[in-house]
FIROBA-907933 format. One record per residue: residue in three letters; x, y, z of N, C-alpha, C in turn. Coordinates in Angstrom, 3 decimals, m for minus. Example, Ala and Ser with C-alpha at 12.3 -4.5 7.8 and 13.67 -1.06 7.14 Angstrom:
+-----+----------+----------+----------+----------+----------+----------+----------+----------+----------+
! res !   n.east !  n.north !     n.up !  ca.east ! ca.north !    ca.up !   c.east !  c.north !     c.up !
+-----+----------+----------+----------+----------+----------+----------+----------+----------+----------+
! ALA !   13.190 !   m5.690 !    7.800 !   12.300 !   m4.500 !    7.800 !   13.200 !   m3.300 !    7.800 !
! SER !   12.850 !   m2.250 !    7.080 !   13.670 !   m1.060 !    7.140 !   12.900 !    0.030 !    7.870 !
+-----+----------+----------+----------+----------+----------+----------+----------+----------+----------+
END
This chain:
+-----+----------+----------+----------+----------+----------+----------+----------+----------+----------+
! res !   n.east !  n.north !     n.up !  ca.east ! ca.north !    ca.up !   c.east !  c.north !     c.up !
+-----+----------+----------+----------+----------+----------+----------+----------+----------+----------+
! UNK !  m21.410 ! m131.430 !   28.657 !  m21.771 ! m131.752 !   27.289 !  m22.789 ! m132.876 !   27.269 !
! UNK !  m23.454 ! m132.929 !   28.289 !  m24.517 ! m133.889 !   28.307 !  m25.753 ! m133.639 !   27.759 !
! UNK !  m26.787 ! m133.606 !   26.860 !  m27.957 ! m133.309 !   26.612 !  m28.600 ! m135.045 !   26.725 !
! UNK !  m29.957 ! m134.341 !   27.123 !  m30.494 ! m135.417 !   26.670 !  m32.089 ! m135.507 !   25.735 !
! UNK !  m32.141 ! m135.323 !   24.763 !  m32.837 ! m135.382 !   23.379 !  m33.727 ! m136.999 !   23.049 !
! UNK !  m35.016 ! m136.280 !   23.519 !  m36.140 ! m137.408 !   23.506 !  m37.244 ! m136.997 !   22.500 !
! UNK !  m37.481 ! m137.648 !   21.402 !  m38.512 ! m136.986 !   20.117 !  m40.137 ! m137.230 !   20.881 !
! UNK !  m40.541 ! m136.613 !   20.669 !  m42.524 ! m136.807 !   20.810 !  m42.866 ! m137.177 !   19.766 !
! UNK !  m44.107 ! m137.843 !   19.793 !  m45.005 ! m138.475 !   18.988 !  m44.514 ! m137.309 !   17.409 !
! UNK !  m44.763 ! m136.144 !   17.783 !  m44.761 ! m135.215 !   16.764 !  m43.620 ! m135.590 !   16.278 !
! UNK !  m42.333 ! m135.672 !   16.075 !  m41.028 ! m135.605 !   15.448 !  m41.206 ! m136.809 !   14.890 !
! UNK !  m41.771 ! m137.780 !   14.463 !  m41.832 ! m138.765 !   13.964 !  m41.643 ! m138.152 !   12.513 !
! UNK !  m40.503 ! m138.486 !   12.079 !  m40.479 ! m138.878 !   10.028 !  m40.321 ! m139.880 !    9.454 !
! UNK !  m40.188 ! m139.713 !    8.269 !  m39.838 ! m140.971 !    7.574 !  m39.085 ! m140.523 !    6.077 !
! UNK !  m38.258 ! m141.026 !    5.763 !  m37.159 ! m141.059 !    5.129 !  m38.118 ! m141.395 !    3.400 !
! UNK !  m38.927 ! m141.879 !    3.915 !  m39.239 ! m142.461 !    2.838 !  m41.040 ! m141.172 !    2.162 !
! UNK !  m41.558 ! m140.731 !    2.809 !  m42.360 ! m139.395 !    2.593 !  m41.491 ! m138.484 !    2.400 !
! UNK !  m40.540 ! m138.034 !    3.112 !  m40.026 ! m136.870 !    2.789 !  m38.452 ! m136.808 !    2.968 !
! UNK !  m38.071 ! m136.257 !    2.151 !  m35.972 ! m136.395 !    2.443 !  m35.695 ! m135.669 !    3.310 !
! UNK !  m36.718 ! m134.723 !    3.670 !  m35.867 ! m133.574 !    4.411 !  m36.247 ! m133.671 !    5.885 !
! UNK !  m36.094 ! m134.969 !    6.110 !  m36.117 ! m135.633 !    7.756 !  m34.547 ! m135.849 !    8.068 !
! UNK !  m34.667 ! m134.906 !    9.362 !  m33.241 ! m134.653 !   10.205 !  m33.552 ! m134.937 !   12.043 !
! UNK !  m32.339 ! m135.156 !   12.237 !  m32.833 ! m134.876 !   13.895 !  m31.172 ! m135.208 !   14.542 !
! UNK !  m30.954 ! m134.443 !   15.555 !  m29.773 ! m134.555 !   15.939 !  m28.786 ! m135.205 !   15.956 !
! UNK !  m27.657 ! m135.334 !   15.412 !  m26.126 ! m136.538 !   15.625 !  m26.426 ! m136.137 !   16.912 !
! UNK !  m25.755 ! m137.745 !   17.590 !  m25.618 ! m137.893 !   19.075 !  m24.905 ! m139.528 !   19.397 !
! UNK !  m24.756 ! m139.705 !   20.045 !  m24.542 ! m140.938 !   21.013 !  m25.967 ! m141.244 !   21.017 !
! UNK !  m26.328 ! m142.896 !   20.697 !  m27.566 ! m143.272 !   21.180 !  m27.539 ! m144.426 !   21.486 !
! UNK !  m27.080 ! m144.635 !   22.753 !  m26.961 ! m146.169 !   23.081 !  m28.060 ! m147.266 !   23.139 !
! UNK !  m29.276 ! m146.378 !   22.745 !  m30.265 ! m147.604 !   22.923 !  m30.666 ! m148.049 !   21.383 !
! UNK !  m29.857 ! m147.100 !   20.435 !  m30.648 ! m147.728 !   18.885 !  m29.527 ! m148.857 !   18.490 !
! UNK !  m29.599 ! m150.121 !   17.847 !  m28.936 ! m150.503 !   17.248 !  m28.962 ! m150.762 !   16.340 !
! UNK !  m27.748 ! m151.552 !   15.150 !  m28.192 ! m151.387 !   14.090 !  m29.549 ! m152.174 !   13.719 !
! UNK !  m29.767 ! m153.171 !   13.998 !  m31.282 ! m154.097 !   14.150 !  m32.051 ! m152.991 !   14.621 !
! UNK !  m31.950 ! m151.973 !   15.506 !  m33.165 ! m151.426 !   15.802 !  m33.731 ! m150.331 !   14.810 !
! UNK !  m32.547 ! m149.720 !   14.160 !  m32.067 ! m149.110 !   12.872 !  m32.993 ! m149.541 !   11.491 !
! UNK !  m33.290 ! m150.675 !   11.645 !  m33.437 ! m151.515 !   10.503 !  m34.810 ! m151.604 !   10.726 !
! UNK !  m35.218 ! m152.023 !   12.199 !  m36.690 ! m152.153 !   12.808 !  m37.400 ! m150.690 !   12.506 !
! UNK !  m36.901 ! m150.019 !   12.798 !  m37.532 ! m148.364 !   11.953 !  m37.889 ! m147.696 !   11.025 !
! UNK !  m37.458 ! m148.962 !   10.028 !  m37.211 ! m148.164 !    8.391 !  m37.476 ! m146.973 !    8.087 !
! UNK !  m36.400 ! m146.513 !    8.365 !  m36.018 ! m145.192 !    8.290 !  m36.827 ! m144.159 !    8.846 !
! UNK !  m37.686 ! m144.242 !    9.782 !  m38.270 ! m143.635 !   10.716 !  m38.039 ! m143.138 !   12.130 !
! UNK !  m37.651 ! m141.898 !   12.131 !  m37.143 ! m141.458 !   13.639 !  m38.024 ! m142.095 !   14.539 !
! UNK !  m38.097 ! m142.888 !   15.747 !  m39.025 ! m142.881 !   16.500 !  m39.090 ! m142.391 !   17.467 !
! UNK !  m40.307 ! m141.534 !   18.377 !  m40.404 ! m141.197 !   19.842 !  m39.202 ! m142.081 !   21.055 !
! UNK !  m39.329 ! m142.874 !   20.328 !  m38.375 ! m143.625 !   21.755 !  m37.401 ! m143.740 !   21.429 !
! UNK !  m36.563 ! m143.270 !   20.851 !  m34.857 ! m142.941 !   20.546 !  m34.565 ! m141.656 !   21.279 !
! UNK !  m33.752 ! m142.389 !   22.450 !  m32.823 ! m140.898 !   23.242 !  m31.572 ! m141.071 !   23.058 !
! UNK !  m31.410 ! m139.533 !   22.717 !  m29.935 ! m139.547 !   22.676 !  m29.274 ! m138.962 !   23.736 !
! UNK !  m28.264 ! m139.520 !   24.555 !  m27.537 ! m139.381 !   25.842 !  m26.744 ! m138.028 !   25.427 !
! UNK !  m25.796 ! m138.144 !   24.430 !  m25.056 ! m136.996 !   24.153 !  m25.187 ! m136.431 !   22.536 !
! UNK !  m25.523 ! m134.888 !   23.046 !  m26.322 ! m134.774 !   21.638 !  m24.885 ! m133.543 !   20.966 !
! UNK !  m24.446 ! m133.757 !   19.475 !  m23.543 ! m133.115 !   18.843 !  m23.766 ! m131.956 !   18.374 !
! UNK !  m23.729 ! m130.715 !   19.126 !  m24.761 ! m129.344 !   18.519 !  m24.208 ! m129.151 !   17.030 !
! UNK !  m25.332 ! m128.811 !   16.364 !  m25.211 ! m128.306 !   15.405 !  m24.480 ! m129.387 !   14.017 !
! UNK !  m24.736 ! m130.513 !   14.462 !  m24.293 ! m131.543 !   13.303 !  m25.928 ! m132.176 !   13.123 !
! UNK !  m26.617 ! m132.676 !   12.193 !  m27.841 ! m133.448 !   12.192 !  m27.692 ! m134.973 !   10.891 !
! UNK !  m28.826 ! m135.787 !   11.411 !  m28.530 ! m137.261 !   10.514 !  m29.493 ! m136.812 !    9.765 !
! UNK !  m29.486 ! m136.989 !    8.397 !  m30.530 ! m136.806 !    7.235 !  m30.707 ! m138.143 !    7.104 !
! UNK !  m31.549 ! m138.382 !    5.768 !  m32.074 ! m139.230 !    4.536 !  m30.688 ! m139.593 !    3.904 !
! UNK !  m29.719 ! m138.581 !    3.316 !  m28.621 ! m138.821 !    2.519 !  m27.953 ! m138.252 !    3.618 !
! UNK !  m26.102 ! m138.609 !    3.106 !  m25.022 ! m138.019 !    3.628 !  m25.402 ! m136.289 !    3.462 !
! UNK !  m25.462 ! m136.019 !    1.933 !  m25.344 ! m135.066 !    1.469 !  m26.827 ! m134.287 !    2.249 !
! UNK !  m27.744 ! m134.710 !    2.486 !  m28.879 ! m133.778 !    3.104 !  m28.247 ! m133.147 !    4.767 !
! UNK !  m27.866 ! m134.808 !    5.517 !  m26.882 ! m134.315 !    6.794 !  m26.221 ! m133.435 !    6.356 !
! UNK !  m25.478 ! m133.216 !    5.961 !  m23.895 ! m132.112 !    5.530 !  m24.643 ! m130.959 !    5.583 !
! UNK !  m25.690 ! m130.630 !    4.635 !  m26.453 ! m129.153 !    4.272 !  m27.542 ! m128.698 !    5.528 !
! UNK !  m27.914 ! m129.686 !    6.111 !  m28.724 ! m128.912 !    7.251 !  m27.778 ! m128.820 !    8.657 !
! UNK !  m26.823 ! m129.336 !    8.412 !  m26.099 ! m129.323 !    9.905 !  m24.978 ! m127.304 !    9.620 !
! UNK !  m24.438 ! m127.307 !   11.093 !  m23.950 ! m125.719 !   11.113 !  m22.450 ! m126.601 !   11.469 !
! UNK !  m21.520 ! m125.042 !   11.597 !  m20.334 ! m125.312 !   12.092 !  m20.223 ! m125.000 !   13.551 !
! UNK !  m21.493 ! m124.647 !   14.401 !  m21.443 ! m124.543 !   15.854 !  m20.382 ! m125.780 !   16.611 !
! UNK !  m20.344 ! m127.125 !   16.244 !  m19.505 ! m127.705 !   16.841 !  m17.727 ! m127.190 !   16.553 !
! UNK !  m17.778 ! m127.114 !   15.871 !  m16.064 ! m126.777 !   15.203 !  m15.655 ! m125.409 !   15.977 !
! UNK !  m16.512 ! m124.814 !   16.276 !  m15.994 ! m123.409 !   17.037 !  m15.792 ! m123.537 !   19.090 !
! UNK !  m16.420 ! m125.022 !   19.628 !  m16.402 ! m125.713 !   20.652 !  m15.183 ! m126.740 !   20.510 !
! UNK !  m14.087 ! m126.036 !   21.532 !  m13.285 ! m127.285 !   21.917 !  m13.810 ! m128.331 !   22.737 !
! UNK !  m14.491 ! m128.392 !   23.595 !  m14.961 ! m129.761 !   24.283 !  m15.982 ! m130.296 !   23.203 !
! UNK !  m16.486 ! m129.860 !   22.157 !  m17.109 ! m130.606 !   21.226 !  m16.209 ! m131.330 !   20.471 !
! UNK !  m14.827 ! m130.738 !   19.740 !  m14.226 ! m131.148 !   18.956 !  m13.524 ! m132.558 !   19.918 !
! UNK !  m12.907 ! m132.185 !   21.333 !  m12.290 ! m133.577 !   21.735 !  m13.425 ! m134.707 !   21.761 !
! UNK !  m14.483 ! m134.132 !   22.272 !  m15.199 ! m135.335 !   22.137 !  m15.806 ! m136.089 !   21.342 !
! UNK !  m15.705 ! m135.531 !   19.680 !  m16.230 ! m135.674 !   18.540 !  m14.859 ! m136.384 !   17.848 !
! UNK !  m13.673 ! m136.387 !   18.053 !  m12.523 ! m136.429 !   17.996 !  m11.773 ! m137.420 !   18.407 !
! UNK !  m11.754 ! m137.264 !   19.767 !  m10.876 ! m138.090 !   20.918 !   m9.865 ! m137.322 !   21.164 !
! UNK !   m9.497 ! m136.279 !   20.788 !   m8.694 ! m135.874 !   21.064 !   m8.635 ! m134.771 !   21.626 !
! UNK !   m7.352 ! m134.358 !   21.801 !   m7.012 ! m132.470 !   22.505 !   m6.327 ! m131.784 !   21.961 !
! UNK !   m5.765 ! m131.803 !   20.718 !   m4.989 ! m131.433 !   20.141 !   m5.413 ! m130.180 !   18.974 !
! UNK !   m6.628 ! m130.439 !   18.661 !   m7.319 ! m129.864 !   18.041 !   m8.008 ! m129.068 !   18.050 !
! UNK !   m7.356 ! m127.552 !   17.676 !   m7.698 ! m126.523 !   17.349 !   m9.309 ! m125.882 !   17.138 !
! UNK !  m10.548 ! m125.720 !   18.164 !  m11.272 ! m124.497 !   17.795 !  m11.274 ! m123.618 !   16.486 !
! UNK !  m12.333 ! m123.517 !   15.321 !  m12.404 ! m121.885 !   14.756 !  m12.519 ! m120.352 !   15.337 !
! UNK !  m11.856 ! m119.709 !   15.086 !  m12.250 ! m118.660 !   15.700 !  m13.393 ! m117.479 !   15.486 !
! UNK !  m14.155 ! m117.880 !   16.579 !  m15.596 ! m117.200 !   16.537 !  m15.370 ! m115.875 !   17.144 !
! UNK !  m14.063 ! m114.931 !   17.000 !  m14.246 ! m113.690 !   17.504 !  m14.177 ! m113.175 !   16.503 !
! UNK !  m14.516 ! m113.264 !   14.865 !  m14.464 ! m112.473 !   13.866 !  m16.206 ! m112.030 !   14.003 !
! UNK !  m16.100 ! m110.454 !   14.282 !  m17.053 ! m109.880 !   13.988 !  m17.568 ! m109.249 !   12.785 !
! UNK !  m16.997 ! m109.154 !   11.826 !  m17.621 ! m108.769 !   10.781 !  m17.822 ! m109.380 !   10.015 !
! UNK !  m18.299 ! m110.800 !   10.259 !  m19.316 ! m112.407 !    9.346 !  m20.365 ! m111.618 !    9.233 !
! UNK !  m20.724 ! m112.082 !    8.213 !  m22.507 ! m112.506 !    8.015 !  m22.706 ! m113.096 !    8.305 !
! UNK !  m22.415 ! m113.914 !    8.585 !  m22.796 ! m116.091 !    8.635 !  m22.808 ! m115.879 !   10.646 !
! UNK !  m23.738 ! m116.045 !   11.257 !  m23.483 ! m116.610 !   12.773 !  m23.340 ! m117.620 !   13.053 !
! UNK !  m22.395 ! m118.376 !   14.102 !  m22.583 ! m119.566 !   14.077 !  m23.796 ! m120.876 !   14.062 !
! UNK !  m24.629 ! m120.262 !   13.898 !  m26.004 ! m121.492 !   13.489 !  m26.293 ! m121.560 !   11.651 !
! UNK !  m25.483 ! m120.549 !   11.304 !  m25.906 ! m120.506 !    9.815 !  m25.594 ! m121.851 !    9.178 !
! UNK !  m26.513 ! m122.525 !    8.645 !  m26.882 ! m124.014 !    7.880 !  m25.825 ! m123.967 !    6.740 !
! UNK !  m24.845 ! m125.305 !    6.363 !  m24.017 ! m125.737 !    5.046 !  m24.551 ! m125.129 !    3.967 !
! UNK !  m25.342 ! m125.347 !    4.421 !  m26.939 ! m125.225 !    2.710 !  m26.310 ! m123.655 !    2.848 !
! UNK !  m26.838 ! m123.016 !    3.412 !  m26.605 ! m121.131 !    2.743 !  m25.694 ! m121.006 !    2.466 !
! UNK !  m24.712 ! m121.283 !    3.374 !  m23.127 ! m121.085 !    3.472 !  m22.644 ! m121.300 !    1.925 !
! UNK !  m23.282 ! m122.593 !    1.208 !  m23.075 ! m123.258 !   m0.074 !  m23.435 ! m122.265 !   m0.913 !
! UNK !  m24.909 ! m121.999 !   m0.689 !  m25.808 ! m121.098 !   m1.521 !  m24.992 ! m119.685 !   m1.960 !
! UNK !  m24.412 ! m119.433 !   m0.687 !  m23.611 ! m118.236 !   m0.990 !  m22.066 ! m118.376 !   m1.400 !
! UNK !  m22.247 ! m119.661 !   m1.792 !  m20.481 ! m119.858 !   m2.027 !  m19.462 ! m119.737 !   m0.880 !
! UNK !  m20.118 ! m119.759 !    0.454 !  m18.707 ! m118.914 !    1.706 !  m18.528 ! m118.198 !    1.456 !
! UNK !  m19.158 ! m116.889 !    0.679 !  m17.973 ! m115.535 !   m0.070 !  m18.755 ! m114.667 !    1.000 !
! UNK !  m18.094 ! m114.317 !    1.650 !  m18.138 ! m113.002 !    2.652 !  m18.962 ! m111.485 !    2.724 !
! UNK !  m18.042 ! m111.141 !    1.079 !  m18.534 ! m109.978 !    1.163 !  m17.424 ! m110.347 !   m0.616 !
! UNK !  m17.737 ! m109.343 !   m1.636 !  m17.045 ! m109.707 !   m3.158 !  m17.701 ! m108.052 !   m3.996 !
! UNK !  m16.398 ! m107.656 !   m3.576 !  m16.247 ! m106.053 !   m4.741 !  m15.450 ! m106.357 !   m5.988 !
! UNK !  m15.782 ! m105.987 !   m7.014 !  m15.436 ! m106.029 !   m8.292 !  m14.470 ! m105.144 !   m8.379 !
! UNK !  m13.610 ! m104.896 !   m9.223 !  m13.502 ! m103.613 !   m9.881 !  m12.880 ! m103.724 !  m11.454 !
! UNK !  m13.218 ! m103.317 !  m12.032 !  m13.196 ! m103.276 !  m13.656 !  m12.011 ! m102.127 !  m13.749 !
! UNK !  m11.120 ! m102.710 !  m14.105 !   m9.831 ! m101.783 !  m14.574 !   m9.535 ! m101.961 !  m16.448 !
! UNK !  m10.366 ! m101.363 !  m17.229 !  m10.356 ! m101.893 !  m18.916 !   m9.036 ! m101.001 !  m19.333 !
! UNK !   m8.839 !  m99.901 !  m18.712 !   m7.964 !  m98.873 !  m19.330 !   m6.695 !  m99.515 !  m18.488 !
! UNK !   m6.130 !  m99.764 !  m17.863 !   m4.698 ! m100.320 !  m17.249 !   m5.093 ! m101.548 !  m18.412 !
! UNK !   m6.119 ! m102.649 !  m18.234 !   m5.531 ! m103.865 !  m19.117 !   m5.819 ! m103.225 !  m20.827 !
! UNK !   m6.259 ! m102.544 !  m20.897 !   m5.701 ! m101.546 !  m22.730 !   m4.328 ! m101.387 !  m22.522 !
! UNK !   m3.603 ! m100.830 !  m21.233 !   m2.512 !  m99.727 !  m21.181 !   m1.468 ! m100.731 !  m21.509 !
! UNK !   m1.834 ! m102.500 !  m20.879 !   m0.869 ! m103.254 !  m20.928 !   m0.806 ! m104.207 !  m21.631 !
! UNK !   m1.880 ! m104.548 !  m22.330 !   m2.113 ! m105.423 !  m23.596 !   m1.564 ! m104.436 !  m25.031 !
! UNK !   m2.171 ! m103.181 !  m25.170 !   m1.819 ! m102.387 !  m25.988 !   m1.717 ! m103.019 !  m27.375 !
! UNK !   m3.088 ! m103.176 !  m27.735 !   m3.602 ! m103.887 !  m29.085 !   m3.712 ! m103.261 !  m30.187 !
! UNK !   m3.000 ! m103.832 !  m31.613 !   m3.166 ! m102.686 !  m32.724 !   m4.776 ! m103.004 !  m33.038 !
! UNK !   m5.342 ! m103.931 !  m32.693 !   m6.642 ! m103.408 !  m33.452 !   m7.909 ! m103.964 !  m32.444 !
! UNK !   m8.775 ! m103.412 !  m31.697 !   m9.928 ! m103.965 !  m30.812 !  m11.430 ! m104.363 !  m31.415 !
! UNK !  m11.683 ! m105.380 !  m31.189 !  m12.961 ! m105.597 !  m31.802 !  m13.394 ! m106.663 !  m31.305 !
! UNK !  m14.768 ! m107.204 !  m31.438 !  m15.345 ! m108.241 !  m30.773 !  m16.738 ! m108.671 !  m31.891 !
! UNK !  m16.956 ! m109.950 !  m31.269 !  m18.119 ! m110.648 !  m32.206 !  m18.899 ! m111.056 !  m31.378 !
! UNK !  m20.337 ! m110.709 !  m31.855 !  m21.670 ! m110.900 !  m31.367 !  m21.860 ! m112.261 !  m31.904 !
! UNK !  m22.842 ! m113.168 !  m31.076 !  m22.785 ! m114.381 !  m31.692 !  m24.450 ! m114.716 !  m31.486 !
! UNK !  m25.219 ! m114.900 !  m32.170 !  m26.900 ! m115.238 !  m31.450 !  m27.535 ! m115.934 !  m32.749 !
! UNK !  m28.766 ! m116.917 !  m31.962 !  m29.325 ! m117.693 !  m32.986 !  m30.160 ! m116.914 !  m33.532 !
! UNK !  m30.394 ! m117.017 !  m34.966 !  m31.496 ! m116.413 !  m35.350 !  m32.754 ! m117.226 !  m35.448 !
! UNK !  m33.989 ! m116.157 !  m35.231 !  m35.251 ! m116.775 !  m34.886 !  m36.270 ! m116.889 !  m35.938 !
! UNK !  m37.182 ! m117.269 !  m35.749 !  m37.990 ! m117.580 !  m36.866 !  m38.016 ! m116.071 !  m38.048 !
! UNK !  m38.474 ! m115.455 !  m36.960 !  m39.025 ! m114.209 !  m37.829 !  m37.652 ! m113.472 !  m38.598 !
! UNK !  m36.139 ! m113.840 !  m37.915 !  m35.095 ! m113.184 !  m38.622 !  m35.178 ! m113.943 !  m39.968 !
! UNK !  m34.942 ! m115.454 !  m39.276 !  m34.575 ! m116.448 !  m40.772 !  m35.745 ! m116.194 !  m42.311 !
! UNK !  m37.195 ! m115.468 !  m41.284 !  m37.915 ! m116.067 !  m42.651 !  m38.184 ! m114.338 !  m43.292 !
! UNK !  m37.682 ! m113.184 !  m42.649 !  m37.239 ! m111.952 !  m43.237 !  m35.438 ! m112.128 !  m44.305 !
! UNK !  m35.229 ! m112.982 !  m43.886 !  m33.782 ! m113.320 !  m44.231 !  m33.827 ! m113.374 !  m45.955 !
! UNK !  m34.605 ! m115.195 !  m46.085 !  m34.630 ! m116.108 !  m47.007 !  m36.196 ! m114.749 !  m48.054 !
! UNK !  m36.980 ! m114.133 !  m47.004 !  m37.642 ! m113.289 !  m48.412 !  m36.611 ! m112.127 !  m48.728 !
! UNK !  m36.053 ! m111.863 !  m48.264 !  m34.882 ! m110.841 !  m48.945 !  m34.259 ! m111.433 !  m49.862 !
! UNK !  m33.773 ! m112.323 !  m49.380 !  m33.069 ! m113.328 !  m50.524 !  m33.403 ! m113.476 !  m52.259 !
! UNK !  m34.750 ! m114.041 !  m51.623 !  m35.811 ! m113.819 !  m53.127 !  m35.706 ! m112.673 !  m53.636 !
! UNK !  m35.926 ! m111.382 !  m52.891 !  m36.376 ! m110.359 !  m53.428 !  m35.284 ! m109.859 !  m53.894 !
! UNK !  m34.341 ! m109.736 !  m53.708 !  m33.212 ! m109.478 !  m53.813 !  m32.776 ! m110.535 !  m55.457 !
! UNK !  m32.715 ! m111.712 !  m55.485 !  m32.765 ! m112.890 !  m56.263 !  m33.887 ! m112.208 !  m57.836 !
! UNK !  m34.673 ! m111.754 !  m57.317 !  m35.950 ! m111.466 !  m58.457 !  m35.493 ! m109.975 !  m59.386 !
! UNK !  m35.108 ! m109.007 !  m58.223 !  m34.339 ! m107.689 !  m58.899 !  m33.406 ! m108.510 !  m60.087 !
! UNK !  m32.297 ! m108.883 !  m59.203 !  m30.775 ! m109.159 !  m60.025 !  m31.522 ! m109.850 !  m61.338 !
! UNK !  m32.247 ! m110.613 !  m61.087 !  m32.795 ! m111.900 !  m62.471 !  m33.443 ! m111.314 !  m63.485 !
! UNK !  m34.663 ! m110.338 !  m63.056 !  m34.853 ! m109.374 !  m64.212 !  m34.023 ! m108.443 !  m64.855 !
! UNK !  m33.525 ! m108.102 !  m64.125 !  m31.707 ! m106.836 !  m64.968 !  m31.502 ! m107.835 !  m65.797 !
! UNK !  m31.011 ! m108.973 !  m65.004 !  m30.054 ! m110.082 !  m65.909 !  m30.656 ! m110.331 !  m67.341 !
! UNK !  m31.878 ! m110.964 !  m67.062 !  m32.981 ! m111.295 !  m68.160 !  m33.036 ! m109.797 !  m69.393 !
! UNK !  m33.398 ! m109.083 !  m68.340 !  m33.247 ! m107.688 !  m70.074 !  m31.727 ! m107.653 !  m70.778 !
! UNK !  m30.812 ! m108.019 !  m70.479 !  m29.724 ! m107.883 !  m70.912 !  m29.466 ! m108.894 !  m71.391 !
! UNK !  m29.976 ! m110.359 !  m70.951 !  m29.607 ! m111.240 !  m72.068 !  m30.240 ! m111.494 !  m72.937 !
! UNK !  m31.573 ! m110.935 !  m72.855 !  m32.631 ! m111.166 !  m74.329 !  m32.074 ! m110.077 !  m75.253 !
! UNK !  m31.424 ! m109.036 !  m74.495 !  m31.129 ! m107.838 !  m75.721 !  m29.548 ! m108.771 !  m76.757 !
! UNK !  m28.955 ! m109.205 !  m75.536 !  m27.755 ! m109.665 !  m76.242 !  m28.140 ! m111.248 !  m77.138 !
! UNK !  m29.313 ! m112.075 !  m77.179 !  m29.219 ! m112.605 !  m77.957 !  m29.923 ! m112.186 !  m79.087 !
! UNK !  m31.014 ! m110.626 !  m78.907 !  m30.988 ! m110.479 !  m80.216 !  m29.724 ! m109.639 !  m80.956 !
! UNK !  m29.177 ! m109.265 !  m80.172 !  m27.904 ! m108.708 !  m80.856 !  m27.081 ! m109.880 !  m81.970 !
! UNK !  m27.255 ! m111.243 !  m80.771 !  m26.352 ! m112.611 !  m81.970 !  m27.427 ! m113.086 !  m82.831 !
! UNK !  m28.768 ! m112.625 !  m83.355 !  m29.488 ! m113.408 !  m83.943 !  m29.398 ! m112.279 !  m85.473 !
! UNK !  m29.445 ! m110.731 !  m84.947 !  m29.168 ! m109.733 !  m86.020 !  m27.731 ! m110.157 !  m86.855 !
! UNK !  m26.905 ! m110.624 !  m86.190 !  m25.828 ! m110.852 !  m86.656 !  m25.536 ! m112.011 !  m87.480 !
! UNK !  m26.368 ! m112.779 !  m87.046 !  m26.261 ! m114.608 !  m87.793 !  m27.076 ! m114.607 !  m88.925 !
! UNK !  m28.231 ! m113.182 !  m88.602 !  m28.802 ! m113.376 !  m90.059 !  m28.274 ! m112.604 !  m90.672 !
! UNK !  m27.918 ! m111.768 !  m90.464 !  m26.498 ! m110.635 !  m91.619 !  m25.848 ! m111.910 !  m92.051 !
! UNK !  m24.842 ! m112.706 !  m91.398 !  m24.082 ! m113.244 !  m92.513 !  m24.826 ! m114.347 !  m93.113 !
! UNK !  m25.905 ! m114.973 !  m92.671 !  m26.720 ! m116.144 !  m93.871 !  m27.007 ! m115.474 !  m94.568 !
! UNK !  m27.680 ! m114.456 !  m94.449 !  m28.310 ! m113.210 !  m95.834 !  m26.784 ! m112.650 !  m96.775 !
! UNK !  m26.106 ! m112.491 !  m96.475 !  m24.667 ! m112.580 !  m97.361 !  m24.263 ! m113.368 !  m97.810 !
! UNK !  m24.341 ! m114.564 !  m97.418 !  m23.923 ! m115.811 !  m98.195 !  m25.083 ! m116.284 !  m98.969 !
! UNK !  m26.256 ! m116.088 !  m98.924 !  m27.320 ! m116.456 !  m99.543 !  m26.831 ! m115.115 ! m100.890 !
! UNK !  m27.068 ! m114.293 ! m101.136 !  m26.648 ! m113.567 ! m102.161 !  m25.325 ! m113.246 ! m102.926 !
! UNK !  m24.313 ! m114.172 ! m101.764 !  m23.359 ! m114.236 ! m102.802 !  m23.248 ! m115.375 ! m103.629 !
! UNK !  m24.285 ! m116.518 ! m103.251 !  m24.302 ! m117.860 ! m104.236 !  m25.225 ! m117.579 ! m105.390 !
+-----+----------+----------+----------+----------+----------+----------+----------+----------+----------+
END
């Protein structure tokens, strides 16, 4: 489990241009935290790492490490004791052949895809009718209305508003001359009976 992982001029990042600077978890006995600090946040060419952790990597954030690193270590028992300290601890088992996911597949997809494997539906409406068994089924549409509904809406409204008002209007001009025929019938009666 020995690697030994030396960056070139090329692997140089910086934390601070771009987040999505990674480069192997490992043992690195020559960085310290002062030297850590001397880097600002820049991998440098001259950081070796003695023992390198497959498939785990150091980001910018926790959360960037987590998503670019794999579960290749977790499926290695001499990774896990030595990541560990211990022996006690159980390997995944990498003899399931019918994954999608191989062991190098990145947090990030794994996430992307939720871990879901493989996901068949099946729509059973007539068993949950058979067992709900509802006296009456129905449902409500719910949506905003848009310009062009609201302003077909509010001219219906009017137009609609303008019909009813003229009916209305002929019927109440007829009915107040109906009370005006009538008010002068009885002044014209009382005028001739004085």
């Amino acid at each position: 489990m020995k690697y030994i992982f030396r960056y070139t001029t090329s692997d140089l990042c910086s934390c601070i241009l771009s987040d999505d600077c990674i480069y192997p978890s490992g043992i690195y006995p020559n960085l310290t935290g002062v030297d850590s600090y001397y880097y600002y946040v820049a991998i440098s060419p001259l950081v070796v790492s003695l023992v390198q952790i497959p498939g785990l990597y150091i980001g910018c954030t926790p959360l960037n490490s987590l998503l670019k690193s794999n579960l290749q270590c977790f499926y290695d028992s001499q990774c896990l004791t030595y990541l560990f300290n211990r022996t006690d601890i159980e390997p995944l088992n990498n003899q399931i052949e019918s994954s999608n996911y191989s062991l190098n597949t990145r947090i990030e997809t794994l996430v992307e895809q939720l871990f879901i494997e493989n996901m068949k539906i099946n729509y059973y409406f007539n068993a949950l009718y058979d067992e709900c068994k509802p006296i009456l089924c129905s449902y409500s549409y719910n949506s905003k209305g848009t310009i062009t509904f609201i302003f077909l809406t509010v001219l219906s409204l009017i137009g609609g508003l303008s019909v009813v008002l003229k009916v209305l209007a002929t019927y109440l001009v007829k009915l107040i001359e109906i009370i005006k025929r009538k008010f002068r019938k009885q002044t014209n009666t009382t005028n001739q009976s004085n």
